[in-house]
C-alpha positions, 0 to 999 in steps of 0.5 A: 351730200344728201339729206338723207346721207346727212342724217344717217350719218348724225344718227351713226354717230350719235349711236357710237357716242351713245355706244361709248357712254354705254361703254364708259358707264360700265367702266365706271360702274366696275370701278365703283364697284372695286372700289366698295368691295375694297371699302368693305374689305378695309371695314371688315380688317378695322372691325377685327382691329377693333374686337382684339383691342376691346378684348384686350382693354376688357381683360386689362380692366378685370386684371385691374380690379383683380389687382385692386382688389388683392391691393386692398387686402394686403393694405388690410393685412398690413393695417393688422400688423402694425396694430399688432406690432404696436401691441407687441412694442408697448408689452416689450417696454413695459417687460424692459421698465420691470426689468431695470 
């Protein structure tokens, strides 16, 4: 074989294993590229997961203070009527000592 055959040939084939490189690095770059597509599509479903459960925890925390609040008032009420009651219970010994 002669030189020049020699370095014709070194030269194909450094071509074809460039060739391939080329070809693997597209490969490569496609797999990345699905690779970040299914990340964003994985992102966007989390974003979503999370929005439904921050609506859901605000609404829970309205009704929370909703139902505080509605507590409150009928601990209220209920402070009233036992000062009421005892009013009333003091009037009825007090009718019950005159009686007997």
């Amino acid at each position: 074989m002669s030189p020049t055959d020699l370095t014709v040939k070194i030269l194909r084939e450094i071509r074809d294993e460039l060739r391939e490189s080329r070809g693997e690095q597209r490969e490569l770059r496609m797999e990345q590229r699905l690779f970040r597509e299914e990340v964003t599509e994985r992102f966007k479903a989390s974003d979503q997961r999370f929005e439904t459960i921050e609506t859901a925890l605000r609404d829970m925390a309205e009704q929370l203070v909703m139902h505080g609040r509605a507590l409150k008032v009928l601990l209220d009420d209920r402070s009233s009527s036992s000062q009421r009651f005892d009013s009333l219970e003091s009037r009825v010994s007090a009718l019950e000592a005159k009686v007997s």
